[in-house]
Structure formats: C-alpha cells, structure tokens
N, C-alpha and C positions, 0 to 999 in steps of 0.2 A: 699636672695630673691631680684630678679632686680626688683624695680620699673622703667616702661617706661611711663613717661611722655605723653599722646597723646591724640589727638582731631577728633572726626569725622565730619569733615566738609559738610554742604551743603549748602545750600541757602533759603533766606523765598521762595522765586520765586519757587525753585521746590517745597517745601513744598505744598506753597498754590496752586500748578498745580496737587499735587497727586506721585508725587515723591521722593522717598528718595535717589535720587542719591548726591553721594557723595566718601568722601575717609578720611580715615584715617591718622592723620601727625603727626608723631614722632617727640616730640619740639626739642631732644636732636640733632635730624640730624638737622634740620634747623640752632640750635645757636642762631637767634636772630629774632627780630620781624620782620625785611626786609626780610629774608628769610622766614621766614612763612607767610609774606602775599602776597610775590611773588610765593610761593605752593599753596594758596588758589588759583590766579589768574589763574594757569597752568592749577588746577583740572577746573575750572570753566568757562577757558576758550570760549566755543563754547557760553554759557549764555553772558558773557562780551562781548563777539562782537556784537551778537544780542539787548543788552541792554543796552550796555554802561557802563554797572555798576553793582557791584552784592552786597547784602546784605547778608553776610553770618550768617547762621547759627551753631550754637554749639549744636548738635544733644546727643551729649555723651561724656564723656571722661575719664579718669584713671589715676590715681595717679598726678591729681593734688587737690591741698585744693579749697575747694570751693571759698575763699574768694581772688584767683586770678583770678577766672572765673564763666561767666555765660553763659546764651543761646545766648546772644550777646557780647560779651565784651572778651576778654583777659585782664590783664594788662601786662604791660610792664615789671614789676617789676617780670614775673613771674621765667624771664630768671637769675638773678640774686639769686633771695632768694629763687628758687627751681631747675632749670632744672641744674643749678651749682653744688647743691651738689652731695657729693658724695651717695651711696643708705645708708650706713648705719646712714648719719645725713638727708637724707627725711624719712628713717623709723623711726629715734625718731622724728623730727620734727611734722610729720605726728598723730603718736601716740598721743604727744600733744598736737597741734592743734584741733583734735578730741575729748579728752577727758578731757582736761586742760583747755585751755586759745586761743580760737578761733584766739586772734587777736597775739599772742604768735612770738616771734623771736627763730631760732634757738640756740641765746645763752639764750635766758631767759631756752629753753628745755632744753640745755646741761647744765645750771647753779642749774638747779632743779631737772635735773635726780642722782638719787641716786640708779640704776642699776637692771639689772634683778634677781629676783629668783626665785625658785620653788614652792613658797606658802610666803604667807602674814607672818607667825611664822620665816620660815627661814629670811628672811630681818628681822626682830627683833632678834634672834639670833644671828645673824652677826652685826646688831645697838650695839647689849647689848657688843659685843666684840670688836668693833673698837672704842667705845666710853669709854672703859675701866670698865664699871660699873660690869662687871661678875665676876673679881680680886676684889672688895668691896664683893664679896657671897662669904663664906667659902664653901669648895669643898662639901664636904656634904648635903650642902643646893640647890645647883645648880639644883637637878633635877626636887624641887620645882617649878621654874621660866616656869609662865607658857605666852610662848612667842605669842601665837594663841592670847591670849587675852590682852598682851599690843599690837601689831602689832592692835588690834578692837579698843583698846582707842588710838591712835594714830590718825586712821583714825576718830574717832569720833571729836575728840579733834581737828581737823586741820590739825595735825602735816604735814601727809603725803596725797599724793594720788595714792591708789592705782589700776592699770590698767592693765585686763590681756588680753594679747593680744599674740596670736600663741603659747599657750601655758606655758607662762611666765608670770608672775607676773611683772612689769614693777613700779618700785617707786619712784614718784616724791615728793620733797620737797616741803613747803607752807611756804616760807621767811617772 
C-alpha cells in the first residue's frame, strides 16, 4: 500500500469569500519546506499579487499523523520523521501513532513491534515457541494450551497491544 503524503491547499481569503479553490501538493515531490511554500505561492499566485500576502489554509490531507499538521501549520519536522521514510516504516509508524503512543518515534514502533498475525491465539502460539516454553509441555499435553486465551491475559495484563488493522493482527510490546 503507497502512502502519499499530501495537502489541499487554499487560503482563509478564499474561504471567507465563498470559495474553495485550491490544489492539491504531493510533500514527496516538493522534498522540503522551500519547495512547498514556493507551490503554495505558484497555486496562489493571482491572490499574492492582489494581496500581498496569502494566509493559507489546510483544507484536508492524507497520510499524514495529525500531530505534524493542522488547518494552519505544517511543521517542518514533517519532512524528516515522515515524507522520508520508506512506506513500509510510515505504515507501522502510522499504525502506532494511531493506536499506541500519539507522541511515538519510529524506533520506539520498530522497538515495540513484535509483527503481524492472523489472529490474537496465533501470536501466542508463536510467543509460547520462540520463547521456548512449548519444549517445557510434554507432546501430549500440547493440545491443551489454550493460546486464545493467554494471547486475552496478555492483553489484559499489559504485556502486549493488540491492533488489527487491513486485516492482520498487528502486536506491539508494552516495555
């Protein structure tokens, strides 16, 4: 799944005139904040001559976290700690940001992702065998372990957090 980065630009001025003209700007083609505010000026052009000056507005935008932008503001840092990565570290990024730890870095996500599966039991299943504990069950007893419901005290307990999202079961750790 490509996440693209992008903002619909326009202006309070058209707003408060009755207009929603404006344009759409791809962070990833600009690169950095010179270049995006030199596309605002281009879109808004015939407004800046007439005006001197444009107040832009952040009408919408997509796949970025809230907490790089608002209806006025970008920050600067969005170029670095988001339009940079690659899509697979803005999809977990994203994921956790969302449902984790709002104020979250991509290595606190990558430090606390412990990976996709197909249900809450499976990541316990795979916990109970990467952690060696299934070799401590004599084989016969194995089909006792009922992994649906350590995978529940898990979540209950702290241990983990689990997040499904497109499908997947997404599990992150609680240090």
């Amino acid at each position: 799944m490509a996440l693209t980065p992008r903002i619909y630009i326009s202006t309070y001025n058209a707003y408060n005139s009755g207009s929603l003209h404006g344009a759409w700007i791809d962070l990833e083609e600009c690169g950095d904040a010179e270049t995006f505010w030199a596309k605002i000026h281009e879109v808004h052009a015939k407004e800046l001559a007439e005006r001197g000056e444009i107040e832009p507005m952040f009408q919408d935008w997509e796949d970025i976290p809230d907490r790089f932008i608002s209806e006025s503001s970008l920050s600067t840092d969005v170029w670095d700690e988001w339009v940079a990565l690659d899509d697979d570290d803005r999809e977990l990024l994203e994921v956790y940001l969302d449902h984790i730890d709002q104020s979250g870095t991509l290595e606190q996500a990558q430090e606390a992702f412990a990976g996709k599966f197909s249900s809450e039991a499976d990541w316990a299943e795979q916990f109970w065998e990467d952690a060696g504990y299934i070799s401590e069950v004599p084989e016969n007893l194995r089909f006792y372990i009922d992994y649906e419901k350590y995978a529940r005290d898990c979540r209950l307990n702290g241990d983990v957090n689990f997040v499904e999202h497109e499908g997947d079961v997404w599990v992150f750790n609680n240090h």
